[in-house]
C-alpha positions in Angstrom: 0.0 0.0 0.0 2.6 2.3 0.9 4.6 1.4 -2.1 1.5 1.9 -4.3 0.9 5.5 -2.3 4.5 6.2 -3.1 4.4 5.7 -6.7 1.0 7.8 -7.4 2.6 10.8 -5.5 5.0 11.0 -7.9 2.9 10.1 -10.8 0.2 12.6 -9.7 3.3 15.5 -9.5 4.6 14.6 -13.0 1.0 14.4 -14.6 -0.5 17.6 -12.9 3.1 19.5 -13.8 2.9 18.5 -17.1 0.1 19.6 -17.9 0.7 23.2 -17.4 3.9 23.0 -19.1 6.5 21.7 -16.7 9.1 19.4 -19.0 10.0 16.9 -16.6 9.9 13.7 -17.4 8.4 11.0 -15.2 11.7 9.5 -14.5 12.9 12.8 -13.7 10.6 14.1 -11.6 11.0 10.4 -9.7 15.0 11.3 -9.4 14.0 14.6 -7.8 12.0 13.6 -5.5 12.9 10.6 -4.6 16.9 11.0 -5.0 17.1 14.5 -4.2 19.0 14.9 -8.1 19.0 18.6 -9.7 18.1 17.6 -13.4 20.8 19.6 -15.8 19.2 21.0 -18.5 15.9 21.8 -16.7 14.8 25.5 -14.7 14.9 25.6 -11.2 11.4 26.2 -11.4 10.3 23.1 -12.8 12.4 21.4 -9.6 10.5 23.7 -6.7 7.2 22.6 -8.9 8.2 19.3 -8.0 8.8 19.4 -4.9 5.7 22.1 -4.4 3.3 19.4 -5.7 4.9 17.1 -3.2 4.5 18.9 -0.1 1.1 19.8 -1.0 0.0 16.2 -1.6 1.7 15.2 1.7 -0.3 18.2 3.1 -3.6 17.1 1.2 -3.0 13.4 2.9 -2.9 15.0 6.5 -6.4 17.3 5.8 -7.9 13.8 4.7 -10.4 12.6 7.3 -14.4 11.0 6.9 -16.8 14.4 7.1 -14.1 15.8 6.1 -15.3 19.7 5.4 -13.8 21.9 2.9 -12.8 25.4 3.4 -11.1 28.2 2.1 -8.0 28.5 4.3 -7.0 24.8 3.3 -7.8 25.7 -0.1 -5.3 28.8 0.2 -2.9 26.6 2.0 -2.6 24.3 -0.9 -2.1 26.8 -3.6 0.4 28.6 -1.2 2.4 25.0 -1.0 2.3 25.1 -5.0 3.8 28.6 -5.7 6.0 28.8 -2.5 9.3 30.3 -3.6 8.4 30.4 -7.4 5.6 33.2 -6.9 5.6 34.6 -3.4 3.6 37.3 -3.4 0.7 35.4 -5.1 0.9 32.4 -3.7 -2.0 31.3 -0.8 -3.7 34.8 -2.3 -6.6 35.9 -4.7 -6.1 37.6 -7.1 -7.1 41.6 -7.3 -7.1 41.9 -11.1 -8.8 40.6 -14.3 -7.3 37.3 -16.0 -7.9 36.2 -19.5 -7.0 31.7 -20.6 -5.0 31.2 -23.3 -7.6 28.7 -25.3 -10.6 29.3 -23.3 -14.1 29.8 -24.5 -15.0 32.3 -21.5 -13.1 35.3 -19.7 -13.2 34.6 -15.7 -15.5 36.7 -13.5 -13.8 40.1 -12.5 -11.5 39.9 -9.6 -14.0 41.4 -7.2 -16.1 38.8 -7.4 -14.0 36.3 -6.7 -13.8 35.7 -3.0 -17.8 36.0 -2.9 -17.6 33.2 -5.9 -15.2 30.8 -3.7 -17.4 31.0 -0.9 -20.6 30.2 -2.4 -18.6 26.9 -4.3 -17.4 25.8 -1.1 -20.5 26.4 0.5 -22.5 24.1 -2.4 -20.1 21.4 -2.2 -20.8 21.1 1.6 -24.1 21.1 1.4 -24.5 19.3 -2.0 -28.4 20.4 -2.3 -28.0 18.0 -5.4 -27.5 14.8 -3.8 -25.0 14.5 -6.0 -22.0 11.3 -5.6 -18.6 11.8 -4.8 -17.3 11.9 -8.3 -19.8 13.7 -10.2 -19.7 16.8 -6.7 -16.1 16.4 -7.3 -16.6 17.5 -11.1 -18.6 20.4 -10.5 -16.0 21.8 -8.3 -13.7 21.3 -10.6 -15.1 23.0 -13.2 -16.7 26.0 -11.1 -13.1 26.1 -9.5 -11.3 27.0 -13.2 -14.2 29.2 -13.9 -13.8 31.3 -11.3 -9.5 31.2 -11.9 -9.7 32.7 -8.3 -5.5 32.9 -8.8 -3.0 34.6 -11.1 -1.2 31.0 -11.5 -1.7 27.7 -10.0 -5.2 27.3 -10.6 -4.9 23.8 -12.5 -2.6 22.5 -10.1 -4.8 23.1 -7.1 -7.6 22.5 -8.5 -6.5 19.1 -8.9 -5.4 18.6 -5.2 -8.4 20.2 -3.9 -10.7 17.7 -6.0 -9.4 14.5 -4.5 -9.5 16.1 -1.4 -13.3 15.6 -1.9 -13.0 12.1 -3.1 -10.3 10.8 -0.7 -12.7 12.0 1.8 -15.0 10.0 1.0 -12.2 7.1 1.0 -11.6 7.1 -3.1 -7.9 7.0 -4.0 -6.6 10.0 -6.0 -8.0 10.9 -9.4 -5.0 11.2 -11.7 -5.8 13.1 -15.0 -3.0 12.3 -17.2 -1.0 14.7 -19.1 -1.4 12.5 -22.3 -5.1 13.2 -22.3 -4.6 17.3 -21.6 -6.2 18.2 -25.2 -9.4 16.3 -23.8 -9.1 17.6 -20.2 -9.5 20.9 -21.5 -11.9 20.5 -24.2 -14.2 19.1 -21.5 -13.8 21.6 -19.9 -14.9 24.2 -22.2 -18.0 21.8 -22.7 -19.0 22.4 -19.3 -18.5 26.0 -19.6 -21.8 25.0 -21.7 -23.2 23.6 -19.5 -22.5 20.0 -20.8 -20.6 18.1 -18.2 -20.9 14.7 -19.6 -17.1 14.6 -21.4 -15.3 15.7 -17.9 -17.6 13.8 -16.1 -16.7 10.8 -17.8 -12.6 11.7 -17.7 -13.3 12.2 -13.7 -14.8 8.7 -13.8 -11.7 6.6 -15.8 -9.4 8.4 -13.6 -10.4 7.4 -10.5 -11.3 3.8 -12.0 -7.8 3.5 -13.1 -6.2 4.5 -9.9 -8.9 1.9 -8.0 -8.2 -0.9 -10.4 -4.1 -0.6 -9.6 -5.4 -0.7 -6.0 -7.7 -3.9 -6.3 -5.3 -5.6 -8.9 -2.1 -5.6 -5.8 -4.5 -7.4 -3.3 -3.3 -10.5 -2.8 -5.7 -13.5 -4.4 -7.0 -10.7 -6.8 -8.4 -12.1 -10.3 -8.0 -8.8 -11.8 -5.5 -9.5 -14.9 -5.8 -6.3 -17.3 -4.2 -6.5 -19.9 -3.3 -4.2 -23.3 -6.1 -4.3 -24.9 -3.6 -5.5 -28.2 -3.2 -8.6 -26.0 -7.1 -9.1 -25.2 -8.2 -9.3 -28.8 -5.8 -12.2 -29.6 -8.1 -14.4 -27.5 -10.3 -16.8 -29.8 -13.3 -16.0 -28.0 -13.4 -12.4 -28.2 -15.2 -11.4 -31.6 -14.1 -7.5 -31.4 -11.4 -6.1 -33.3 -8.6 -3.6 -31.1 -10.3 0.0 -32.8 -13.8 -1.3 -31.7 -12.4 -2.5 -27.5 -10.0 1.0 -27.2 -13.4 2.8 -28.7 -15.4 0.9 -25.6 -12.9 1.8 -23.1 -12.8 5.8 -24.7 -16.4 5.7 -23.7 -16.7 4.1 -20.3 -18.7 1.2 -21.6 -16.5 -1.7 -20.2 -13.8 -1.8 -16.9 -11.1 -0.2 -18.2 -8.6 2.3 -17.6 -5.2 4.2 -19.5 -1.2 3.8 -18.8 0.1 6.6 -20.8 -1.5 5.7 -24.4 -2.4 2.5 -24.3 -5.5 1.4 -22.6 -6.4 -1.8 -20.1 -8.7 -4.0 -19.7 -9.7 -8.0 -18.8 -11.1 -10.6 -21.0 -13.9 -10.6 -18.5 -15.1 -7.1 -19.0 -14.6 -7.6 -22.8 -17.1 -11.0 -22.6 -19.5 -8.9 -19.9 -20.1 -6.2 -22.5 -21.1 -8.9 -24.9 -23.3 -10.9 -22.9 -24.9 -7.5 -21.8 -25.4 -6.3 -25.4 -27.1 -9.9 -26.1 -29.5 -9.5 -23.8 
């Protein structure tokens, strides 16, 4: 477990850095953290992101608890971790002045609004007057977090911390959104900025399945054997061409989840959709 623990920290770090732009490699971000190694070639920015990200996950670990209540301090805290001696005088602080996103399809509220904004998401999430589950509650925050931008930089980064702090409460491992899926990560996003939330939705879902799945498959006895899903359509009994599984998987219809590119599954979820669809 700890092992397993270990090796998302540093996964989540690279994948969440990576995103917005930090050129670490996995590996290297692994030698920085782990080995303490300055990376030559690479800004000493993109090491203190590294080792930002990591003290804010261990701090994200020690704010998990059940009825576990979000606020704005911890919220601050978090993105104060993140910038800490790259941007000090915005880090753990609003921001006081109009932002515009690269890509966007929407220009976040003006900066007067924001605080008032932050409070009333905070307040929605802990009341949830929807009902709503873990995942999808931890969705909407995500996307009403980045709408509101309520920081001059850092947003994505602790936006991402502060969602599993909402699903680890509720005693889901962390939801890893992978840097090689970034083009969809954001166009979902600006689909919910429609008011369609069904794309990020669905990306919320596989990344906390595929994080749950590496959890379940290391328990001893467990009959959990995913596999490429190159490997999966060699089997005689499984009628589906690799296009037509990976298109399945895309789309949440079977038990799957993604390592980099390539996408996982078991023979069993592949013969499960089948007998489902024959019914």
């Amino acid at each position: 477990m700890q092992n397993i623990k270990e090796a998302f920290l540093i996964e989540w770090t690279y994948n969440s850095n990576s995103i917005e732009g930090n050129t670490l490699s996995l590996r290297e971000t692994q030698m920085v953290l782990q080995e303490g190694i300055t990376i030559k070639g690479k800004s000493l920015r993109e090491h203190f992101e590294a080792k930002n990200h990591e003290t804010a996950i261990h701090k994200l670990y020690s704010l998990v608890k059940d009825n576990y209540v979000l606020n704005s301090k911890d919220v601050l805290d978090l993105h104060g971790l993140v910038l800490r001696s790259i941007e000090d005088e915005y880090a753990g602080r609003l921001r006081n002045a109009g932002v515009r996103i690269s890509g966007a399809n929407f220009v976040p509220p003006n900066a007067h609004k924001v605080s008032e904004y932050l409070d009333s998401l905070i307040a929605y999430i802990n009341t949830n007057p929807q009902d709503l589950n873990p995942i999808e509650l931890a969705t909407v925050f995500h996307h009403k977090f980045v709408w509101i931008h309520p920081f001059f930089d850092g947003n994505g980064r602790t936006v991402r911390l502060a969602m599993n702090l909402l699903l680890m409460r509720h005693g889901f491992p962390p939801a890893i959104i992978l840097t090689n899926d970034r083009a969809k990560y954001y166009s979902a996003l600006n689909q919910a900025n429609n008011g369609n939330y069904g794309k990020l939705m669905l990306l919320m879902s596989q990344a906390t399945e595929r994080t749950l799945n590496i959890y379940l498959s290391a328990i001893p006895g467990s009959d959990k054997d995913y596999q490429v899903i190159s490997n999966i359509v060699n089997e005689p009994d499984i009628p589906y061409g690799q296009e037509y599984i990976s298109l399945l998987a895309r789309q949440g219809k079977i038990d799957a989840h993604k390592e980099g590119r390539n996408w996982y599954t078991t023979k069993e979820a592949v013969l499960n959709y089948i007998e489902d669809k024959g019914k």
